[in-house]
N, CA, C and O of each residue as an XYZ file, in Angstrom:
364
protein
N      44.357     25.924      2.265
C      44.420     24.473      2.087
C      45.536     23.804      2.899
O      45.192     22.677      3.254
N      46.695     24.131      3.279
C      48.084     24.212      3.479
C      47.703     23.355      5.406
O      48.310     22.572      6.136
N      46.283     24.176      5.481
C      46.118     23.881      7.332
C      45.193     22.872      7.608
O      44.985     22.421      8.735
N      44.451     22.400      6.235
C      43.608     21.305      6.253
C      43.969     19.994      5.656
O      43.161     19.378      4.960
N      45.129     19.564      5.903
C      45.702     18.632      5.840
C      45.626     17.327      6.802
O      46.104     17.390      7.934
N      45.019     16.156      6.326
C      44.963     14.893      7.335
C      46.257     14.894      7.873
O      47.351     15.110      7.351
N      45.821     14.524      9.364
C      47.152     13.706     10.136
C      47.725     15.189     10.912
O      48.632     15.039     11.730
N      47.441     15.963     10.775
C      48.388     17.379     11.536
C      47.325     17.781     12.985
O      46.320     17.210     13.409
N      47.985     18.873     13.422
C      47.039     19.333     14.353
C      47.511     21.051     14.175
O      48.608     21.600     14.068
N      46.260     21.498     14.200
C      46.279     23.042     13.832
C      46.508     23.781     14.975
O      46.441     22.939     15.871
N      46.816     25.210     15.648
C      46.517     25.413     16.905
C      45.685     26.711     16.720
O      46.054     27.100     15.611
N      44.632     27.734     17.253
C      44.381     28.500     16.484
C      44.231     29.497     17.648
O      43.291     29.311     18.421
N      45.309     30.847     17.910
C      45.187     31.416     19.328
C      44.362     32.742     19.019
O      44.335     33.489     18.041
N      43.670     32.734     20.300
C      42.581     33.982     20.131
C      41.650     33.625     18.924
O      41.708     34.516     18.077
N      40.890     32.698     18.611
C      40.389     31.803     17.345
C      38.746     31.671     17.837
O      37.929     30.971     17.238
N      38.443     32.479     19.038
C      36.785     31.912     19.503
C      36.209     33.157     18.091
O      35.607     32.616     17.163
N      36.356     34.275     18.026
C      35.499     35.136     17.324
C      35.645     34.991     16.017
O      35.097     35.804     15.273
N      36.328     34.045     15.551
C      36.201     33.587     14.182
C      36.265     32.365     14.084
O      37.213     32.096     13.347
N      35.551     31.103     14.579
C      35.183     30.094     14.880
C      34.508     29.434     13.944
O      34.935     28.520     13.240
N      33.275     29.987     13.947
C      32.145     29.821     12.589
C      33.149     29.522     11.390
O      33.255     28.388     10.923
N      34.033     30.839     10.820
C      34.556     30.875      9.493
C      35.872     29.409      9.651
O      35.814     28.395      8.957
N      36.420     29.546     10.194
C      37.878     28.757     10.564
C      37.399     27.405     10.591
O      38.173     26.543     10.175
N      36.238     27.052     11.013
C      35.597     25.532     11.107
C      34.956     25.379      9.232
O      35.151     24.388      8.528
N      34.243     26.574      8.826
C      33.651     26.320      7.751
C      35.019     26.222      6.610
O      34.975     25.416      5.681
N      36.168     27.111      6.810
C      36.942     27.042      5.847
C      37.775     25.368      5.878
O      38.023     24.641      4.916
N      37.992     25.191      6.993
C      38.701     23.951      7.036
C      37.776     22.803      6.370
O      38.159     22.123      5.418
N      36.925     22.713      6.784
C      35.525     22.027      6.465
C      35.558     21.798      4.413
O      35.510     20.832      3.651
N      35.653     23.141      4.276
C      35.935     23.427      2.496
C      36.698     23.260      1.791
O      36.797     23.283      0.564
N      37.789     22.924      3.242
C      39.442     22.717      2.087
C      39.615     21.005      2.392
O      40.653     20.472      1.997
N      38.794     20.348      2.951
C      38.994     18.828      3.027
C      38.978     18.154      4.118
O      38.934     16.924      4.109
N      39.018     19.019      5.441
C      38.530     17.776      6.876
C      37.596     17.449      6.659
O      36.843     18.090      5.925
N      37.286     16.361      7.194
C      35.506     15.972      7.672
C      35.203     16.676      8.749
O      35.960     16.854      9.703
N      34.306     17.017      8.656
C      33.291     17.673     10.132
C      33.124     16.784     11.105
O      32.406     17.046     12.069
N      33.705     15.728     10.991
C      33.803     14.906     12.409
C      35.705     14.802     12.839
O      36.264     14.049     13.636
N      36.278     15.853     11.964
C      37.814     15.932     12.743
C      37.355     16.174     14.377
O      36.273     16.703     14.630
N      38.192     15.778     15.341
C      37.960     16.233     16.552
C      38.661     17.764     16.718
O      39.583     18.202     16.031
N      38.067     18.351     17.664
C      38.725     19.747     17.897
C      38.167     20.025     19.210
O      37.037     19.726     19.595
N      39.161     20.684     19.915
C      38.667     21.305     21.260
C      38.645     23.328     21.475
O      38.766     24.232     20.647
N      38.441     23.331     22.906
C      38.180     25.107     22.881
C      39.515     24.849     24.005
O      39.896     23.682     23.920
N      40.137     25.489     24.810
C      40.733     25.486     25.663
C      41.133     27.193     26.329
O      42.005     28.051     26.197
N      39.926     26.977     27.048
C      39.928     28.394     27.542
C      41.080     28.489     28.969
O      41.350     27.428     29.532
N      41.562     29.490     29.362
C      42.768     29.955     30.353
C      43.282     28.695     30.816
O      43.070     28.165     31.906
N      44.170     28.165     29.607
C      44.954     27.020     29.863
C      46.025     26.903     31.133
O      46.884     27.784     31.176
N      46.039     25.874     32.177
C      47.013     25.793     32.578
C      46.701     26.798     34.414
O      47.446     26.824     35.394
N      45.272     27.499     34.196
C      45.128     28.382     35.073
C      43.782     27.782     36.181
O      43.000     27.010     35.625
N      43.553     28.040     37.386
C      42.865     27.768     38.334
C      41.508     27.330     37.104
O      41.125     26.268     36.613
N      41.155     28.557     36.988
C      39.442     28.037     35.795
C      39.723     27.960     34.506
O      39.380     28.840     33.716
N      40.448     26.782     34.127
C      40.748     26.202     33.131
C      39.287     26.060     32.660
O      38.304     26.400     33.318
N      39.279     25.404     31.192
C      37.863     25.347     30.847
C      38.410     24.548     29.335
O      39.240     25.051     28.579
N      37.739     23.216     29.118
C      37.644     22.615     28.327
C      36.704     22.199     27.574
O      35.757     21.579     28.058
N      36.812     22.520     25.991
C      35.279     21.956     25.444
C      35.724     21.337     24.013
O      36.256     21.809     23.009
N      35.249     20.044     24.398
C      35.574     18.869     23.337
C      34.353     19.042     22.296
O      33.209     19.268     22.690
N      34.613     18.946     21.254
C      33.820     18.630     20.302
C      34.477     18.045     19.056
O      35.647     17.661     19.072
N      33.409     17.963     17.574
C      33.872     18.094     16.578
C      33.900     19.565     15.640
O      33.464     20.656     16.008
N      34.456     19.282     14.515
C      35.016     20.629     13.596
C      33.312     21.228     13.232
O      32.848     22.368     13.210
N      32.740     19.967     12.996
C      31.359     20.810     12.244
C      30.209     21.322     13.623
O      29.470     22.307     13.581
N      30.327     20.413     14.693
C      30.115     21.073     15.792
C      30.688     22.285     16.435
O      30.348     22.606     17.574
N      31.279     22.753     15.957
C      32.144     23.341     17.377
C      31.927     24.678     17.248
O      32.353     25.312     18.213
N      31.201     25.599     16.041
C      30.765     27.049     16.486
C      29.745     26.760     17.581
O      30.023     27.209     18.693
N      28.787     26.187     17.463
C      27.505     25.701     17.748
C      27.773     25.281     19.341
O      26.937     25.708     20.137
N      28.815     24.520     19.844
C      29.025     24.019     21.148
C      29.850     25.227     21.706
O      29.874     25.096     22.930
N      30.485     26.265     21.353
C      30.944     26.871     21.535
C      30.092     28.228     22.272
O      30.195     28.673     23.415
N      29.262     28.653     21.178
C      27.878     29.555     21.660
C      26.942     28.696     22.469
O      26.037     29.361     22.973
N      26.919     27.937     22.626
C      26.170     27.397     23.805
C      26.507     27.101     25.166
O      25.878     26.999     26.219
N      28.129     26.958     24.679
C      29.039     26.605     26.334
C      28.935     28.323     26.951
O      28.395     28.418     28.054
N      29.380     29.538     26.351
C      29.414     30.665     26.964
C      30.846     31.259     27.140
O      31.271     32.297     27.648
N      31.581     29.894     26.346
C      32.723     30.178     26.688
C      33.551     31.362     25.330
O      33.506     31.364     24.100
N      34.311     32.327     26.457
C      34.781     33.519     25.652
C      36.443     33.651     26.153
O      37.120     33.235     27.093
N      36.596     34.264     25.260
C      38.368     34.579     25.113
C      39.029     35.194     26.756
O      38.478     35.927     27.577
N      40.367     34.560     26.784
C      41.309     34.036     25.871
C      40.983     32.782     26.102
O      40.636     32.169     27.112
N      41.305     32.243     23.987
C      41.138     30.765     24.335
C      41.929     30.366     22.830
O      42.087     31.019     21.799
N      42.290     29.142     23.185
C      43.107     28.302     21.872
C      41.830     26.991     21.811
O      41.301     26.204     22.596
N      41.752     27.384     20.228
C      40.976     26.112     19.177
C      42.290     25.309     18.822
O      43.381     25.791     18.517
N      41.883     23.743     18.947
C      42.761     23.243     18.846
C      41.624     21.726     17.446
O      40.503     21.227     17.547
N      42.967     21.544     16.167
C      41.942     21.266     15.399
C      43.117     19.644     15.170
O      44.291     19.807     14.836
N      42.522     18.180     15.421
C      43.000     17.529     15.195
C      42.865     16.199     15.958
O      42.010     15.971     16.813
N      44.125     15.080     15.401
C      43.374     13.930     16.291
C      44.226     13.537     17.541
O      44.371     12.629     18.360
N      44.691     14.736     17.203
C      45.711     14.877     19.332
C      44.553     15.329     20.246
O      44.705     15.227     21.463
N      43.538     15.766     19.798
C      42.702     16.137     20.797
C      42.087     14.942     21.272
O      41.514     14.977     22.362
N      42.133     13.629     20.445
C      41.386     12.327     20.923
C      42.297     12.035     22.418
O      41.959     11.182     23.238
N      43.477     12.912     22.561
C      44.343     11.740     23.600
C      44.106     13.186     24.882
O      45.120     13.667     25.386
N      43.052     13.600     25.178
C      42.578     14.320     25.925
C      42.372     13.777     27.485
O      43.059     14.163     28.430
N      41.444     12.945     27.558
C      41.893     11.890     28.592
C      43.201     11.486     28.995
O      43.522     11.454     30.184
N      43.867     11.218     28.191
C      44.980     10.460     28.548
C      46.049     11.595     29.000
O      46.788     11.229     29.914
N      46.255     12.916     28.511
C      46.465     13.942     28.830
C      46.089     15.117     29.527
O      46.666     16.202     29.452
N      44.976     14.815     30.287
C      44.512     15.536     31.004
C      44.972     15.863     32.306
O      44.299     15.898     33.337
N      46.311     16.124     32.147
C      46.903     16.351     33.374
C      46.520     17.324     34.563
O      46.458     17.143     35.778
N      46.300     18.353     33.811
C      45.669     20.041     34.789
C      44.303     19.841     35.339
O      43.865     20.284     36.401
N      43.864     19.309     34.700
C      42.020     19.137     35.250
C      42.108     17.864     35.717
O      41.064     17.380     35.280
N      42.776     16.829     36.438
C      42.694     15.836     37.087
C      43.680     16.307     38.475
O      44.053     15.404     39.223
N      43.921     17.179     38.659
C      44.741     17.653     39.297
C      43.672     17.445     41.113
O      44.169     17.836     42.170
């Protein structure tokens, strides 16, 4: 309950192979399934790889993007300022 708290941002490393559960538990302890959350695969590196979604989306966009580890789930509404922070991929 402690990580599903409004207003925070979670970070969740090495978090793709338990995705499903980590979205459903948060989901159970009180976000809405429309919290924003992203994937952020080899941050910071030539093939960076970004995938925006929401909490109740995001096993689902996740197995469909292809995208696999290493990667940080990132669960919150800092992910809305993605644009505005998109420093590495505007590069």
């Amino acid at each position: 309950p402690a990580l599903a708290r409004p207003g925070q941002t979670v970070v969740f490393y090495m978090g793709i192979g338990g995705a499903p559960e980590i979205c459903r538990q948060m989901i159970a302890h009180g976000l809405p399934r429309s919290t924003p959350a992203a994937v952020v695969r080899r941050g910071t590196l030539a093939d960076q790889q970004t995938l925006l979604s929401s909490l109740g989306e995001l096993p689902q966009r996740i197995a469909e993007s292809g995208i696999k580890p290493p990667a940080l789930i990132v669960v919150g509404s800092v992910v809305g300022l993605h644009e505005k922070l998109s420093w590495f991929e505007n590069r």
